[in-house]
Each structure stands twice: as C-alpha cells, then as structure tokens.
C-alpha positions in Angstrom: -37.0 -1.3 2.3 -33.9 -3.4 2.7 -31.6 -0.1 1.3 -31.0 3.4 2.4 -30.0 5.8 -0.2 -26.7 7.7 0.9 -26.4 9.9 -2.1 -27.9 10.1 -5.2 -26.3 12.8 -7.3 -28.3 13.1 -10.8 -25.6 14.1 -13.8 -27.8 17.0 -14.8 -27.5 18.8 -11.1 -24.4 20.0 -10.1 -21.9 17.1 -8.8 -20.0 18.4 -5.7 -18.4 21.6 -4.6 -15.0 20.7 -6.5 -17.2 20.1 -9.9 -19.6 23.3 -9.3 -16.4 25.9 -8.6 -15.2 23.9 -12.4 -18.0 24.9 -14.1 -18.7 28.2 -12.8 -15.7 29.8 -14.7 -16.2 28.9 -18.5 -14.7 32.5 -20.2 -11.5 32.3 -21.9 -8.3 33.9 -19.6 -7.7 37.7 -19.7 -5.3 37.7 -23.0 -2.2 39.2 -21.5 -0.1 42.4 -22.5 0.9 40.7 -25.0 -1.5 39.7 -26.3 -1.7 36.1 -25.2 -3.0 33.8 -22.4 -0.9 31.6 -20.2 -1.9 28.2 -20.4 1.0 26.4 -18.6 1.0 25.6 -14.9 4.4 25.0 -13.9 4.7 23.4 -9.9 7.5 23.1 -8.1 8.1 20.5 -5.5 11.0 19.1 -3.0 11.1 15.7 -4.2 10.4 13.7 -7.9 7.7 11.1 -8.0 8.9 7.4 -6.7 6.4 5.8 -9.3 3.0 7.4 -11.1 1.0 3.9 -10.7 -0.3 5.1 -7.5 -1.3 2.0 -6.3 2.2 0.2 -5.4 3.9 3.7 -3.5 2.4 5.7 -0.4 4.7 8.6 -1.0 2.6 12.0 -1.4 5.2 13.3 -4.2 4.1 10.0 -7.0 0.5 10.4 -6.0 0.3 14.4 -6.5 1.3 14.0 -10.1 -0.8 11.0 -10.4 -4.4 13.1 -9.2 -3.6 15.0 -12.4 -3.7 11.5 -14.9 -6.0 9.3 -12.8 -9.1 9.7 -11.0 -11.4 7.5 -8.0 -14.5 6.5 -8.0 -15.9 8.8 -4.4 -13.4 12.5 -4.2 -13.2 14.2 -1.0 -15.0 18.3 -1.3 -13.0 21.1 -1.4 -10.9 22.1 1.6 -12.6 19.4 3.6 -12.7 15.2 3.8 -16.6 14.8 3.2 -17.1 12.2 0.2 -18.5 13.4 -3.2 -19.0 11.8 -6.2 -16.6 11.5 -9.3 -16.4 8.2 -11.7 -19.3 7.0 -9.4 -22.2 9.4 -9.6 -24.1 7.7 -6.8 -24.2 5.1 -4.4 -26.5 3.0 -2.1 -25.6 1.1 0.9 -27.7 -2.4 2.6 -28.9 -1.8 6.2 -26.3 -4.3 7.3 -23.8 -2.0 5.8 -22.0 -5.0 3.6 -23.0 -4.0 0.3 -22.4 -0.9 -1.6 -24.1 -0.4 -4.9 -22.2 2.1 -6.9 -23.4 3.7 -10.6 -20.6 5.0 -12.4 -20.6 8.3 -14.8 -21.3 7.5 -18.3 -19.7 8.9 -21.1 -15.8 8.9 -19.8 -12.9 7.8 -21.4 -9.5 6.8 -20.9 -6.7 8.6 -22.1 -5.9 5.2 -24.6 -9.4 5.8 -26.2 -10.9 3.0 -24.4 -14.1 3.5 -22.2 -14.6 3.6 -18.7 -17.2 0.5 -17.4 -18.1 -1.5 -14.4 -15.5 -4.2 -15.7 -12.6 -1.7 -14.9 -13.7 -1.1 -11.6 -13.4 -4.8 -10.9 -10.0 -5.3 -13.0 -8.2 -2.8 -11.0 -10.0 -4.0 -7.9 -8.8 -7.8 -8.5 -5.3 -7.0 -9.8 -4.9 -4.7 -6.3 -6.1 -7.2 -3.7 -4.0 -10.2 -5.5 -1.2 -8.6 -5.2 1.9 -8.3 -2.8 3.3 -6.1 0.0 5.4 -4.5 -2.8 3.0 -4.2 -5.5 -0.2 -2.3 -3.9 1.0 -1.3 0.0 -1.4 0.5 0.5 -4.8 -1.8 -0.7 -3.0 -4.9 2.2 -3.2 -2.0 4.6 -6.5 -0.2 3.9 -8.8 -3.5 2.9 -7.1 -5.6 5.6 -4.7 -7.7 3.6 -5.0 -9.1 0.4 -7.4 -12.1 -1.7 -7.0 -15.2 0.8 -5.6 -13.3 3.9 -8.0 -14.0 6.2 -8.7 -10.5 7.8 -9.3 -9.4 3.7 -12.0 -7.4 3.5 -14.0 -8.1 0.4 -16.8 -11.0 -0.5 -17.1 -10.1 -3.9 -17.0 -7.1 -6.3 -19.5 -7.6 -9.5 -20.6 -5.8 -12.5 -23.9 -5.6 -12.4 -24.1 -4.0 -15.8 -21.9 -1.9 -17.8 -21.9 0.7 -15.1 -23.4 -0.8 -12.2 -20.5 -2.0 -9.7 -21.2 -4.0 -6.4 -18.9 -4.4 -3.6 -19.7 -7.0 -0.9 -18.1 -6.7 2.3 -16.7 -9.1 4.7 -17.9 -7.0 7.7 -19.0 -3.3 8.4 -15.5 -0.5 7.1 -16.7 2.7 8.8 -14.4 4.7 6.5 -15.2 2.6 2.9 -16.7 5.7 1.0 -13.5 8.0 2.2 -10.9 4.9 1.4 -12.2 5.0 -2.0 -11.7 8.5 -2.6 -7.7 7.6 -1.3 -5.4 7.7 -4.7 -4.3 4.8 -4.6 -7.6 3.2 -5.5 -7.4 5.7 -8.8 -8.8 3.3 -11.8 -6.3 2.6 -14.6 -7.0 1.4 -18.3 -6.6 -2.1 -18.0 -5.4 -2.3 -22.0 -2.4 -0.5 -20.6 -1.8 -2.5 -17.5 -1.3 -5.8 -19.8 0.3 -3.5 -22.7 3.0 -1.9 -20.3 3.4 -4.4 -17.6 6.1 -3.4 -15.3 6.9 -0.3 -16.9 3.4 1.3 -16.3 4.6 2.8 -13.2 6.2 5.0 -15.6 3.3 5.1 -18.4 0.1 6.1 -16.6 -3.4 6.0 -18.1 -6.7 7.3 -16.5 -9.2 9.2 -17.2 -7.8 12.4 -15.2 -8.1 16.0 -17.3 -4.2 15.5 -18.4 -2.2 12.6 -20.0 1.2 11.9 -19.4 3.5 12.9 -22.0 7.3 13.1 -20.7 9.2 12.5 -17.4 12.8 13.6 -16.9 13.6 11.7 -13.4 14.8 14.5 -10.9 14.1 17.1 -13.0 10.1 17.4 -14.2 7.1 15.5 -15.5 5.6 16.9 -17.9 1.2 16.7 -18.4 -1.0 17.6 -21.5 -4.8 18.4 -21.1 -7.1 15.6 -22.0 -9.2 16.8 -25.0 -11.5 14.2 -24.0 -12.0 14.8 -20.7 -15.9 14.2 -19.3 -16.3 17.3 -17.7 -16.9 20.0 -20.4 -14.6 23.1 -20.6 -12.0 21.6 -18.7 -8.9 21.2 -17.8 -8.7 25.0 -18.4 -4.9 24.8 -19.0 -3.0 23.4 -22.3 -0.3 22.2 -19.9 0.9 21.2 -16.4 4.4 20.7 -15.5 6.1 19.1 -11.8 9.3 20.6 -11.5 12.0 18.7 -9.0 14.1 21.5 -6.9 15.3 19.6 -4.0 15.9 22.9 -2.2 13.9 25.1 -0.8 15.6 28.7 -1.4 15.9 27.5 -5.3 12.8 26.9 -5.3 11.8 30.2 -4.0 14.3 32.0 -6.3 12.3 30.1 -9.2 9.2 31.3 -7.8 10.5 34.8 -7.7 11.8 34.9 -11.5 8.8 33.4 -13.1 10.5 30.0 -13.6 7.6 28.7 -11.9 4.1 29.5 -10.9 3.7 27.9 -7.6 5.8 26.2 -4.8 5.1 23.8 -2.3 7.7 23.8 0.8 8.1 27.2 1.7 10.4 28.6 4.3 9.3 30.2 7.1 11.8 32.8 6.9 10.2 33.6 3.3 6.6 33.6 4.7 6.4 37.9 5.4 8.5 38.3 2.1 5.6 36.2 0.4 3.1 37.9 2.1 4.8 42.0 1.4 4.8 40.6 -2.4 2.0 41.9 -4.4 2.4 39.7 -6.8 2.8 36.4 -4.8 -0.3 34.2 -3.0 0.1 32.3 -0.2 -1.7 29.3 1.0 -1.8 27.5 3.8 -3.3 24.0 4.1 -5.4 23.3 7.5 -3.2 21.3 9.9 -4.0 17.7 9.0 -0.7 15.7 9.5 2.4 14.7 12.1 6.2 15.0 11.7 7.8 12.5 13.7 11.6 10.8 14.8 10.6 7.2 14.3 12.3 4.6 16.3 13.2 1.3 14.9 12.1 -0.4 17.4 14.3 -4.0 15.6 17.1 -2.1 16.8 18.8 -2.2 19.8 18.7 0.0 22.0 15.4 1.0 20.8 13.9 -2.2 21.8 13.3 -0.9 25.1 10.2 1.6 25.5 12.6 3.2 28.6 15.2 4.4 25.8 12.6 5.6 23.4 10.6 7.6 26.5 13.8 8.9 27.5 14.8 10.6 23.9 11.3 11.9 24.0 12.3 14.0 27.3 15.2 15.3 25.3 13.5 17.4 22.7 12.3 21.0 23.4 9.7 20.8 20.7 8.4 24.7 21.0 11.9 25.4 20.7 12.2 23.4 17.8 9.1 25.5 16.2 10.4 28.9 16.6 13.7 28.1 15.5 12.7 26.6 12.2 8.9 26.3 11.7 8.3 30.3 11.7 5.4 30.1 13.9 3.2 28.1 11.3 3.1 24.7 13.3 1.9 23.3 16.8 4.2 21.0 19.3 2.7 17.4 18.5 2.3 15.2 22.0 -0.2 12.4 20.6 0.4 10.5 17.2 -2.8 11.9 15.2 -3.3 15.6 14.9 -6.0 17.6 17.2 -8.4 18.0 14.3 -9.0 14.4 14.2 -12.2 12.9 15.6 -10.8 10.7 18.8 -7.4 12.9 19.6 -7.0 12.4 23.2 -6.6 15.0 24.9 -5.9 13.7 28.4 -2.6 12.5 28.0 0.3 14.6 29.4 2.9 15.4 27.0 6.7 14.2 27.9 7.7 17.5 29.2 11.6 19.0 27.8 13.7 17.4 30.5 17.5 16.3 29.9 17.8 15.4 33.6 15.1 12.9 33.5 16.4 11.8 30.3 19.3 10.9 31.4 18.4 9.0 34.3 15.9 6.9 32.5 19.1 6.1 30.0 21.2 4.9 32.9 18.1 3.2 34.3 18.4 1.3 31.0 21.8 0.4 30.7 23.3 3.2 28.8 24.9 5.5 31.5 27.3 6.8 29.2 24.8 7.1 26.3 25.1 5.1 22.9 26.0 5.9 19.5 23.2 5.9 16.6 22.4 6.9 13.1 19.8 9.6 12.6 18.0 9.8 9.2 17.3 13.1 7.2 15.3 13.3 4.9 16.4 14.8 1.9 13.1 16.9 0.8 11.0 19.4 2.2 7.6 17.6 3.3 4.5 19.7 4.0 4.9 18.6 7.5 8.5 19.0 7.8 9.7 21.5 5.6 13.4 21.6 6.6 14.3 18.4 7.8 17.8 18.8 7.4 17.7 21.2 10.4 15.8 19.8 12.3 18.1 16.5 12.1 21.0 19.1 13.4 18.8 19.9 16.4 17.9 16.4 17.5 21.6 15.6 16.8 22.3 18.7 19.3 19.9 17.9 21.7 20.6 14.3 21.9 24.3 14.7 22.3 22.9 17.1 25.5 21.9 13.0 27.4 25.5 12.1 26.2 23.8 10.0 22.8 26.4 10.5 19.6 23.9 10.4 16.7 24.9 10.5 12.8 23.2 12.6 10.5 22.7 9.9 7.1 20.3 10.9 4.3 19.5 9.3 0.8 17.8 10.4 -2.3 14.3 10.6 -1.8 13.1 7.3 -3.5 16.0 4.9 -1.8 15.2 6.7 1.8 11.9 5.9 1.8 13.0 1.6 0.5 15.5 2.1 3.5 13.1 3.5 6.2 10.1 1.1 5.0 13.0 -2.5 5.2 13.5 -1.1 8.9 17.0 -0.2 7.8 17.4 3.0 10.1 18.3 3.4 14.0 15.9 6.1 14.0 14.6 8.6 10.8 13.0 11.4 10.1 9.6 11.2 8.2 5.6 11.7 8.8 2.1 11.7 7.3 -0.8 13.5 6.1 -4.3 12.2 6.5 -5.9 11.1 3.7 -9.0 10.7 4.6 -9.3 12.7 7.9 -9.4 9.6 10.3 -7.6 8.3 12.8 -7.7 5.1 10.9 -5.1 6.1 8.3 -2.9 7.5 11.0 -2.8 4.7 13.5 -3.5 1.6 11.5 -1.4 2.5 8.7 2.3 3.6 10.2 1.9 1.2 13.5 0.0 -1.8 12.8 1.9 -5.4 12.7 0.5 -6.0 9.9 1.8 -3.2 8.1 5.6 -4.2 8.5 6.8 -3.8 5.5 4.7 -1.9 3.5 3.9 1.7 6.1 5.0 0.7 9.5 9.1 1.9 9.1 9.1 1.9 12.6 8.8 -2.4 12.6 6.4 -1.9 16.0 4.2 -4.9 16.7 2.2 -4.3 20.0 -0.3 -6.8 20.2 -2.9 -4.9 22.0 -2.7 -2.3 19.9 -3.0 -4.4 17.3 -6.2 -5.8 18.4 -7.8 -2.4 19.2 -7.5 -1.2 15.9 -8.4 -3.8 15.0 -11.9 -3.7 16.8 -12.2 0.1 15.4 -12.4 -1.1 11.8 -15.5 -3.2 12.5 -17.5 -0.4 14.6 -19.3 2.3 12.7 -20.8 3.7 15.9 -18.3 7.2 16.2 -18.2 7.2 19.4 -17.2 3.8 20.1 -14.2 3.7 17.5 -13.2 7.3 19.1 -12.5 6.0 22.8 -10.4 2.8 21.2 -8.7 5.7 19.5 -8.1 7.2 22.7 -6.9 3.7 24.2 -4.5 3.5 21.5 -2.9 6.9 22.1 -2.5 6.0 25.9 -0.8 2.3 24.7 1.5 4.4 21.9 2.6 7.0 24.6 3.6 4.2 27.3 5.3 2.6 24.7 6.1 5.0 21.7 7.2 3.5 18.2 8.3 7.5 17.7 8.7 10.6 19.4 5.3 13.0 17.6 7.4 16.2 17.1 5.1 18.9 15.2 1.2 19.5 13.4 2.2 22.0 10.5 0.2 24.4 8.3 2.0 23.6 5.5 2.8 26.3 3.1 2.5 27.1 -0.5 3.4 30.3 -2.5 2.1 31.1 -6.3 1.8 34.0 -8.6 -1.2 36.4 -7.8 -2.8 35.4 -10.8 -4.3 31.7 -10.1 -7.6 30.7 -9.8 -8.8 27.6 -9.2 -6.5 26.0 -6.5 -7.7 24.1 -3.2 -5.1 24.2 -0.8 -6.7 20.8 0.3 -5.6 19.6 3.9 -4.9 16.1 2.7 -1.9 17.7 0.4 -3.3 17.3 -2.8 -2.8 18.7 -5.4 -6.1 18.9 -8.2 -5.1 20.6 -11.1 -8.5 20.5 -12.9 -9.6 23.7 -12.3 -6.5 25.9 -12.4 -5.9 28.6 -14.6 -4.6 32.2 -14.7 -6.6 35.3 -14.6 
C-alpha cells in the first residue's frame, strides 16, 4: 500500500473528546428560582478584538471571539494539543508524507445558508497563500511564505469531489495536522468574502455554533447560536457576549455583581478571594506560553547583543513573580516554555546581577547608561496579567545600571501595529502556543522572514534562520528537538528579548458553568457551555 491511514473517524462513532463531552449533556438547564433558564454567556476580557477575520491578525483577543463564528478543518482535544477531527472527519497521509487526503463532514452549513464543500477549503486556501504580509501574517509564517515565494509550502490543493480535499506538499511539515487546527486557517463562506470585501473583518461567516450579530468596538461583541449548527443539540446557549473591561479590578467587580459570568485576567491578589467564594470557579490553564521584554534589535543601542545580555542581568525575575504574579507563574530563562518537546535545559539562566550589568554596559560604550522608551501594554494577557507593573519594575530596575527608561503604552490594536513596524526601543508582549511546538514559538516571533508580520523584535540571525529552517523539513522528533536546543543556545548568546515568566494563566466564573476547557493554548470554545 502506498498510504497509511492516520485517523479515520466514522460520523456515526463519537468524534473526539471535545464532540463526546457535547453530546453527553442533552437535558434542558435546571429552570431557575424563577422559574427560568440562563441562556446567555457573558465573557469578560482585557482587550476588544483587532479584527474577527482571523486570518490577517495573530492577536489571541480577535481569534477568541472568532473560535465562536468559525471553525478548522483538524481541532486540538480537550485540555491538550493532540489533533482531532472537525470539518474534516478523517484523513490519510502518502508514505512520503507530501500528500494529505482529507474527507470533510457532510451536512454543515454556513451561517449565509450556503454549504460547506471541498471547493471552500480550496477558496480560503488560495485567497490566504496569495496574499500579503498584512493580509494573512500568519499563513507567510506557518506555510513558509506565500504562492511564488520560493520556500512556499504547497504543490497543489484539489477537490477531489464535493468533499474530498487534497493537499500536496512541497516537502515533509512535521506539524501540518496541528497547523491546521491553528485559527487562522478557520474556513469562511466565500459568498461573503466577495460580498463584504474589506469590511468582512468586521462581518464574519463560518460555520461555528454562533453567528455574529453586533459589535460595539471597546465595549462588546455580541454572538447568537446557530440554529443550523451540524452538531445536534448545540450550542446549548441562546447567546454569547465578549465584554471589553480594560481593567482588571473592573473586571473582577463585574464578576462579583453578576455583570458577567466569567473573566479572563485575574489578579493574583483576587486568587484566595476567588477561591473562599462559593459561588465563584477558578481555572487555571496549564503553563503553555512566555512573557517577554523584546528588544528592537533596529535600534541602537540594542544592536549590540552585549547591551541586550547586560539588561537581562538586571532583572530579578523571582522577585518580579512574587511581587505581582501571586505565585501562579515560573521565572522563564529559555524562549519556549519547559512543557515543550526540545526545551533545553542545559543552558544557565543570566543570574540577577546589577554589577555585572553594569560593567558589560560600560564594556559597550554606555558607562553612564542610555535613555530608552519602554512599552506597556495596555491589557491584561494570560501570560502577563499586569503589565503595567511590571513595566514600573523594569523601569526601577533598569534605572538600578543607571538606564532612564520611559514608560509609553497605546490602545491595544495600535500597540500591537507599533511593536509589529519595529516602532519600539523595547516593549512588552508574549505568546501562547498554538499548537504545543516549538515551531510556533521560535519560527514565528524570531525568524527573518517573519519581519513584519510576528517578529516585533526585527532579529535576523542567519544561523538561526537556517536551523529552523532545517527543523520544518525533519519529522524525526528527535532530530528537530536538538536543532531546538541549538537554537535556544544561539538566542541566549544573542537574545532578541530578555524571557521573563511561564504563567498559569487565570480565569474566574460563576459556580454554575459546565462545559468549559480551560485549554492551554488560550482558547476559548464556547460550544459546549451552559449553566447548571
């Protein structure tokens, strides 16, 4: 046989941990006192949604919103990264490991009334990969580059039939099944690409269990369930809601007066009061991310590795932790968290020294220090949930090695166009893995050929570069896991940013939810929610 069958989930058997927990809970809610059910989910987050086509933003705010409206064709399980089926329902891959051979669930519909088929898989597919660095960021960086680039990764993507998809690769992507379960890659109703043009950033259509009905920039984005969904008995809510409360104690006051049922960005100080509440859940997500001070590396002085290794001896990171991370993170020394196959272990962190610091500054010209802007972000970010402090501590400890730095922030959406043009000295920001490799990490933030689109910090290392690139073409684990360790030894000798914290990021609701995966990738599925 020239195939071997990876999966081959039948639609009458049970699809995948996240579709079995969906169906297991078909009885109507527990009317309430009053006689009534709740049947809107109201979430509150730090930050609105820069746009809710997924494909042309890599900001985790747009694409939570957008896991509600639109869906991909391979999902992740619940609470983990191993790929499961969704609009594909199973899937065969060549011995050479080129060509995938997807069938895709019959039966769905998008949210316009038009059906789902092979040839949507191959519109969005072509409109992504002939795109630009501002129109899908995230496809150039994932399928190495777009249609004509010569590192691109695709042959050819065919319908076979109406729901029979082929995709044809240029050479062996060890992480292709995961990539396609990234958000980004959600499949859109082509009728309303072509009838909204530009403006269907802000007038989504999927196939998702709700359909977009309202947004109110800064303030919510409003959701109704899809009556037509494909999977029967859900969404089990009327109604989801994402609410924009750019602080974190509003939020929790929200929380508190039944304003909202669940919050994302939780302070640490509020983590026992959570907990002491009877009537309050929290969640943690497993540690799957990195906060980070990125250094533009475009800018002077941080165009010499000796001042960015020196402001990495200036930071007492554990510290840092107790003072505003309430014991639920870890002191980040490498760019990719531990729990990610091919963290290196070996290398030494740069131990809290100001001394040092400062002698490696005069080494490099700047005896009497330098002045510089440092960026804030303006949210809470599940792997920084109070970045505005931790700015004020940098600041602090920076001005300890005699560097003046300037605290700037921006609204959300113009921070992140700022950071991404290389616009900041150094800024505030990090990432959660998508897919649980070291792949998103490394390639996407430090990559050359990601300048411009995920790489704020403008690095270009050439043998970097090339070991990354040798890691997409490997599928032997081992193998791409000691290039992984070269490239944390190569990003420590010469660091793009100084890896500050690993967070369990926190989320409190009301006692009453059901159905919620506190999913270490950050998102947030809303399918099977509802209220007991």
């Amino acid at each position: 046989m020239n195939k071997k069958q990876i999966t081959s989930i039948l639609i009458a058997l049970p699809l995948s941990t996240f579709l079995l927990s969906a169906c297991s809970g078909n009885e109507a809610a527990d009317p309430g006192a009053d006689g009534t059910t709740q049947d809107i989910f109201v979430f509150a987050r730090g930050g609105d949604a820069v746009s809710l086509d997924p494909s042309e933003v890599t900001d985790g705010e747009s694409e939570n919103v957008a896991q509600s409206i639109l869906e991909t064709l391979t999902t992740f399980t619940e609470g983990g990264t191993t790929v499961e089926p969704l609009l594909a329902t199973n899937w065969t891959e060549s011995e050479d490991s080129l060509t995938y051979t997807f069938e895709l669930r019959e039966g769905v519909k998008f949210h316009d009334g038009t059906d789902f088929t092979a040839e949507d898989v191959v519109y969005n597919f072509e409109r992504w990969m002939n795109g630009n660095g501002q129109s899908a960021p995230m496809y150039g960086n994932v399928f190495g580059g777009y249609e004509g680039d010569e590192t691109h990764d695709f042959a050819s993507i065919e319908a076979i039939d109406e729901y029979t998809v082929e995709f044809t690769l240029n050479s062996p992507q060890p992480t292709f099944l995961k990539d396609l379960a990234l958000t980004p890659f959600s499949i859109s109703s082509p009728e309303a690409i072509e009838e909204f043009g530009e403006d269907y950033r802000s007038n989504p259509v999927g196939t998702g269990p709700f359909v977009f009905e309202e947004w109110q920039r800064n303030d919510r984005i409003m959701l109704n369930a899809f009556e037509d969904y494909w999977l029967e008995d859900h969404p089990k809510l009327e109604q989801v809601i994402f609410r924009t409360i750019p602080e974190n104690s509003a939020r929790m006051n929200a929380l508190l007066s039944g304003e909202v049922d669940m919050i994302a960005g939780v302070d640490p100080e509020n983590i026992e009061q959570i907990k002491e509440n009877p009537e309050l859940e929290l969640y943690s997500r497993p540690p799957l991310n990195l906060g980070y001070l990125g250094m533009t590396v475009t800018h002077e002085p941080f165009d010499d590795p000796l001042v960015r290794r020196a402001l990495s001896h200036a930071v007492d990171k554990e510290a840092m932790i107790e003072a505003f991370f309430g014991g639920q993170a870890i002191p980040a020394k490498n760019p990719i968290p531990p729990a990610v196959e091919g963290y290196n272990d070996d290398i030494e962190p740069y131990p809290y020294d100001p001394e040092k610091a400062k002698e490696m500054l005069a080494e490099a010209g700047y005896p009497d220090g330098f002045e510089m802007e440092l960026w804030a972000m303006p949210v809470s970010r599940p792997y920084m949930p109070d970045a505005a402090n931790v700015a004020e501590y940098l600041q602090s400890s920076f001005a300890d090695i005699g560097i003046t730095a300037e605290i700037v922030t921006y609204e959300w959406a113009t921070y992140i166009e700022k950071a991404i043009d290389g616009e900041a000295d150094a800024f505030l920001l990090g990432w959660t893995g998508m897919n649980g490799d070291a792949d998103n990490f490394l390639y996407t933030l430090w990559h050359g050929s990601n300048i411009g689109a995920t790489n704020s910090t403008q690095y270009d290392n050439p043998e970097l570069n090339a070991i990354l690139d040798k890691a997409r073409t490997i599928t032997d684990s081992e193998q791409r896991n000691e290039l992984y360790r070269q490239a944390q030894e190569i990003m420590h000798e010469d660091p793009p940013v100084i890896p500050l914290v690993h967070t369990s990021p926190s989320l409190a609701g009301k006692d009453n939810i059901t159905g919620f995966d506190p999913h270490p990738t950050g998102r947030v599925i809303t399918t099977t929610i509802d209220f007991e």
